[in-house]
Steps between C-alpha positions, in 0.01 A plus 500: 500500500623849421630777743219715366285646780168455293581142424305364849238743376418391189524204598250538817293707205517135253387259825256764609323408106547183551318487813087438398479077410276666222853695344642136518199379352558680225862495452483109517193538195749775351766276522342210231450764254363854452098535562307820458285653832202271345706157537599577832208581654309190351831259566512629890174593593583841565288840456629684179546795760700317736700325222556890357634596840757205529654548146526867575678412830694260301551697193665801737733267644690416176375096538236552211424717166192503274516499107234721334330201234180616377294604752610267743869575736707129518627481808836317526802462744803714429773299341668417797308455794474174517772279514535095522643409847567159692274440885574196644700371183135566320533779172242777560398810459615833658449894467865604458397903687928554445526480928410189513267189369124440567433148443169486326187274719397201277152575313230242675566159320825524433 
């Protein structure tokens, strides 16, 4: 980690959008491939409000960006974020936030 005062910041900042299960919700949907607001409210059960809110949370902590297609936005992870890691000699999936490494929760049925 870097002598740089705002690097616990920024990182606190990352965590701190991390923190709702629904933002893991749907960085874990984000993370299969891109969906629009649509998608993601009918694949978690979520309020299009609500799933609005978390992409903007998620969106103004660097982990996400929308593409302008039609008249939909495609959500997506930034190139990136997530990174292949080993737990418990197991490969899985992690949200590299630069500090450190959140180790994504399995989706239900995995």
């Amino acid at each position: 980690m870097s002598a740089d005062p705002l690097q616990p910041q920024k990182c606190s900042d990352l965590l701190a959008a991390l923190a709702a299960p629904e933002r893991l919700r749907v960085v874990r949907l984000l993370a299969e491939k891109p969906h629009n607001v649509t998608e993601i409210t009918k694949a978690l059960g979520i309020a299009p409000l609500n799933v609005s809110h978390h992409l903007t949370v998620l969106k103004a902590a660097n982990l996400i960006h929308g593409a302008k297609r039609g008249r939909f936005v495609i959500y997506s992870l930034v190139e990136g974020v997530l990174a292949q890691v080993e737990q418990a000699g197991q490969p899985c999936e992690a949200i590299n936030l630069g500090c450190c490494c959140v180790t994504l929760p399995k989706a239900p049925g995995d």
